[in-house]
N, C-alpha and C positions, 0 to 999 in steps of 0.2 A: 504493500500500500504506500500510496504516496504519501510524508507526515507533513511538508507543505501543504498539500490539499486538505488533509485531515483535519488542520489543526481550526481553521476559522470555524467549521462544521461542531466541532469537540467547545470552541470557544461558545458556541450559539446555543447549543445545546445544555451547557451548565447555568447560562442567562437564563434562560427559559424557566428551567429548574428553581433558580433562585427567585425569580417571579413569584411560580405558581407556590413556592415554600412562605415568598412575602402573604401574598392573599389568603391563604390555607392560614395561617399563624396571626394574621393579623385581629389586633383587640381594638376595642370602642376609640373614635378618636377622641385628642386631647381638647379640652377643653376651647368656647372660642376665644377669642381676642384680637386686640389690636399690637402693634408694635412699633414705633417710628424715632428715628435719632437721626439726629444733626451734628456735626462735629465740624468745627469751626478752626483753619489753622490759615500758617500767612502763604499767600496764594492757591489755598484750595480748601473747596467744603465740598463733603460729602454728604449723603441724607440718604438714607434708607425706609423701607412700609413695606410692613408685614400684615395682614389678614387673614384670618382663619375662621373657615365657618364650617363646621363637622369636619369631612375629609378633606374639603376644597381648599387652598392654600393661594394668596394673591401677594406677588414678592413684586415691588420697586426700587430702585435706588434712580440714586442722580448723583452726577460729581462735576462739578465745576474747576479748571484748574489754568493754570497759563497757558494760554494753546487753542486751548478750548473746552465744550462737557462733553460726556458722556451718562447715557441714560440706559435705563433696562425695565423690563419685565418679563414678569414669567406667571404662569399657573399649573398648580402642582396636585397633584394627587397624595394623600397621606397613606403610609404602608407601616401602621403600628407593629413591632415586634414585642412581646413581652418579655420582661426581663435585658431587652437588646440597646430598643431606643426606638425611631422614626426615622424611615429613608421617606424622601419625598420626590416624585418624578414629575414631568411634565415638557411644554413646551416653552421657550424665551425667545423675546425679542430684544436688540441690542440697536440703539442710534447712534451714532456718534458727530459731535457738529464740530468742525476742524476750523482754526483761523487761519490755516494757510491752505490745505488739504481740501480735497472731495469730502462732502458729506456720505455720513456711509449707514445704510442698513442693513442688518443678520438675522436670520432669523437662524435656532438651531433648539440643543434638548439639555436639558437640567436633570441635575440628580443632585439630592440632600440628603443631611445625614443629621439627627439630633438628638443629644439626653441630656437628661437632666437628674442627678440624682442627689441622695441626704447623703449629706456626710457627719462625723464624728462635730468636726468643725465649723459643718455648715450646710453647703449644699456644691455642687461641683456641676456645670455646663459646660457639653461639645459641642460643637457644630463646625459641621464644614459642608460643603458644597462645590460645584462641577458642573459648568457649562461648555458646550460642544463651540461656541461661538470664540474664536481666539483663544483656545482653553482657559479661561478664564474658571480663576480659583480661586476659593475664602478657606481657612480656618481659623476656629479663636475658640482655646479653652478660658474658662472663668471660672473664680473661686469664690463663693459668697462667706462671710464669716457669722453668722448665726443671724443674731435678733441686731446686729449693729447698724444693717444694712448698707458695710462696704464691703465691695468688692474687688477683686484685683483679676485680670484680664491679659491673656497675649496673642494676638491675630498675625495671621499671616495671608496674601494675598496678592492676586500675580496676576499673567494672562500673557500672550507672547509679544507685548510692546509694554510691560512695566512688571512693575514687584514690589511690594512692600514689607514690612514688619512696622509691627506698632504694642505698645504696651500700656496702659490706662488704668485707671483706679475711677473708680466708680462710688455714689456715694446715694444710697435711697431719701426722700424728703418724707418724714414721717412715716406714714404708711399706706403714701397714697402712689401711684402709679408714674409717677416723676424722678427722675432719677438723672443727679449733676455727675458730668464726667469731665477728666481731665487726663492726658496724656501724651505721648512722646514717638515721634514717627520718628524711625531710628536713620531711613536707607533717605528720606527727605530731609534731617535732622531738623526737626521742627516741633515744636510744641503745639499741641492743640486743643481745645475744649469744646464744651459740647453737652449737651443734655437726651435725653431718654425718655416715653411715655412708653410702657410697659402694663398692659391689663388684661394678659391672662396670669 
């Protein structure tokens, strides 16, 4: 047999599998909510929106920066695992408006990845995510420290025309769904702040 021929067939086949294992396994989705942050540095703000209504998932950002923005969306389907966490799939669109450049649109596929769980200390979040569009990639674990409601934060974030790293402390306003940030882009070397409304 040929194992070049085999292998994309052998690749397609275990997708499928992990699929039908996501649907089969998956439990009630997470609860709804909104999500939206702004983050504010010297020649660039970014902003992100999140929506969740049962399974249904509605992702934005925008970013503004010297040059010019870029903007996105997507809508995602939820694949609860128990015990695992949430993969989320779907389709994205990608704009980008250039000050010197063609404007340009993509369309292509997402894939997410999310938990959330208690810890000793507190509580601990992952999330990363995967779009088909310029490969374009997020990660950022966070650590909540119990009832103080600060937290500490480190993202990673790329795509094939940039890259970042960024680290942040986070700080909740009482106990309401607002949330002051403040932090340090390392590969920009820049400072920046920013705020959070958080209601799931």
């Amino acid at each position: 047999m040929n194992t070049a021929t085999a292998r994309p067939h052998a690749k397609t086949t275990r997708a499928a599998c992990g699929l039908v294992l996501a649907l089969l396994c998956a439990e009630a989705a997470q609860a709804d909510g909104e999500f939206f942050q702004l983050d504010i540095a010297e020649g660039a703000t970014d902003s992100s929106l999140a929506i969740t209504r049962g399974r249904l998932n509605l992702g934005a950002s925008y970013a503004r920066y010297d040059g010019g923005s870029a903007a996105s969306m997507s809508v995602l389907w939820s694949l609860p695992l128990d015990g695992v966490g949430t993969f989320k799939v779907g389709p994205s669109l990608a704009r980008t408006l250039s000050d010197t450049d063609p404007n340009e649109t993509q369309f292509g596929a997402k894939v997410s990845f999310e938990r959330w769980a208690p810890t000793g200390f507190g509580h601990l979040f992952v999330l990363g995510d995967y779009s088909t569009i310029d490969n374009t990639y997020f990660g950022l674990v966070q650590a909540g420290f119990g009832t103080t409601g600060v937290a500490a934060e480190v993202s990673v974030g790329g795509s094939d025309h940039y890259s970042a790293v960024s680290a942040a402390l986070t700080k909740r306003i009482g106990q309401g769904p607002v949330v002051l940030r403040a932090g340090y882009k390392f590969k920009a070397e820049t400072v920046f702040v920013g705020f959070a409304v958080n209601t799931f």
